[in-house]
C-alpha positions in Angstrom: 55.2 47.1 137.3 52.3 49.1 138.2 51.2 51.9 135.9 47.9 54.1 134.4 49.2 53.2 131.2 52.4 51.8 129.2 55.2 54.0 128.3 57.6 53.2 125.8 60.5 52.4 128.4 58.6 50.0 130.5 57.1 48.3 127.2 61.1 48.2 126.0 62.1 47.1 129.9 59.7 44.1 129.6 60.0 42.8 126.0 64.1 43.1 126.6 63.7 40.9 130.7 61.1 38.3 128.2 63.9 38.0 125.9 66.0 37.0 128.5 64.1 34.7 130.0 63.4 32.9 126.5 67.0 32.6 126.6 67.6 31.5 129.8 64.8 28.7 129.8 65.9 27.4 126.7 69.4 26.5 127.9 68.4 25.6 131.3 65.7 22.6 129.0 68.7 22.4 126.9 71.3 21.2 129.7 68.3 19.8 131.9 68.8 22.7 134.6 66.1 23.1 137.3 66.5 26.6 138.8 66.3 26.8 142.8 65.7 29.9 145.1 68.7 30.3 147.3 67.7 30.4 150.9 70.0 32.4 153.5 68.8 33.0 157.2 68.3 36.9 157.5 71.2 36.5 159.9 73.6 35.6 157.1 72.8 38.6 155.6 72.8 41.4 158.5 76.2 40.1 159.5 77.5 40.3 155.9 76.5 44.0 156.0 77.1 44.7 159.6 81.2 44.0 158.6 81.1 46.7 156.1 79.8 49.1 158.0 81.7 48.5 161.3 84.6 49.6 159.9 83.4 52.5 159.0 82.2 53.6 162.5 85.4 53.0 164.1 87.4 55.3 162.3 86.0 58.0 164.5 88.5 58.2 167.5 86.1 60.7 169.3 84.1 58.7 171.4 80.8 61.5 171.6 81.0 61.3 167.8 81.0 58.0 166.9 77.8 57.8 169.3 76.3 60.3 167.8 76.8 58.7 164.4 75.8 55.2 165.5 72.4 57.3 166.6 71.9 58.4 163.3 72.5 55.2 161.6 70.0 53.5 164.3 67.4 56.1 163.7 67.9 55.1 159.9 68.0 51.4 160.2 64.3 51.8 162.3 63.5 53.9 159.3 64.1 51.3 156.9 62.1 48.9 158.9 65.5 46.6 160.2 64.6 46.5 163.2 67.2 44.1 164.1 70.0 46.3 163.1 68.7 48.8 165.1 68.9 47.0 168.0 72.8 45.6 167.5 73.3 49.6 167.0 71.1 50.5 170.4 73.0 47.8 172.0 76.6 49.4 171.1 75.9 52.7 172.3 74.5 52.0 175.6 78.1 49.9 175.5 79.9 53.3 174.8 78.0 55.5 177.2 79.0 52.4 180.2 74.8 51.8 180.3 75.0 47.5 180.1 
């Protein structure tokens, strides 16, 4: 955390996440655990979340509005810096308007 000075919350925050950690390194010594980072291609992910949201999108049985609507979630993706969503999204409208 990044502050000009320490408020009561952030100091109660931190002692409460060093707690756990006590905790948590104490049984992982106990039962001889040695904690891993899990690693998952950025694909895994953006397909994960690309499910949830197509669904969504093709409730729409108007065809102008569910281009419209896959613009603004494009325009938000590039927003958020996912680029690569952005793209799959380009990709399906220039599908819809009969552009590829």
């Amino acid at each position: 955390m990044y502050a000009d000075k320490m408020t009561d919350s952030m100091k109660r925050a931190i002692d409460e996440t060093n707690r756990r950690r006590k905790i948590q390194m104490e049984y992982n010594n106990k039962y001889g655990i040695v904690p891993k980072t899990v690693v998952k291609p950025v694909h895994e992910i953006i397909e994960a979340t690309k499910a949830a949201e197509d669904k969504e999108i093709y409730k729409a049985e108007d065809k102008d509005l569910l281009i419209r609507t896959l613009e603004e979630m494009m325009l938000e993706a590039a927003k958020n810096l996912e680029f690569e969503r952005a793209a799959e999204l380009r990709d399906k409208i220039y599908k819809l308007k009969g552009m590829v």
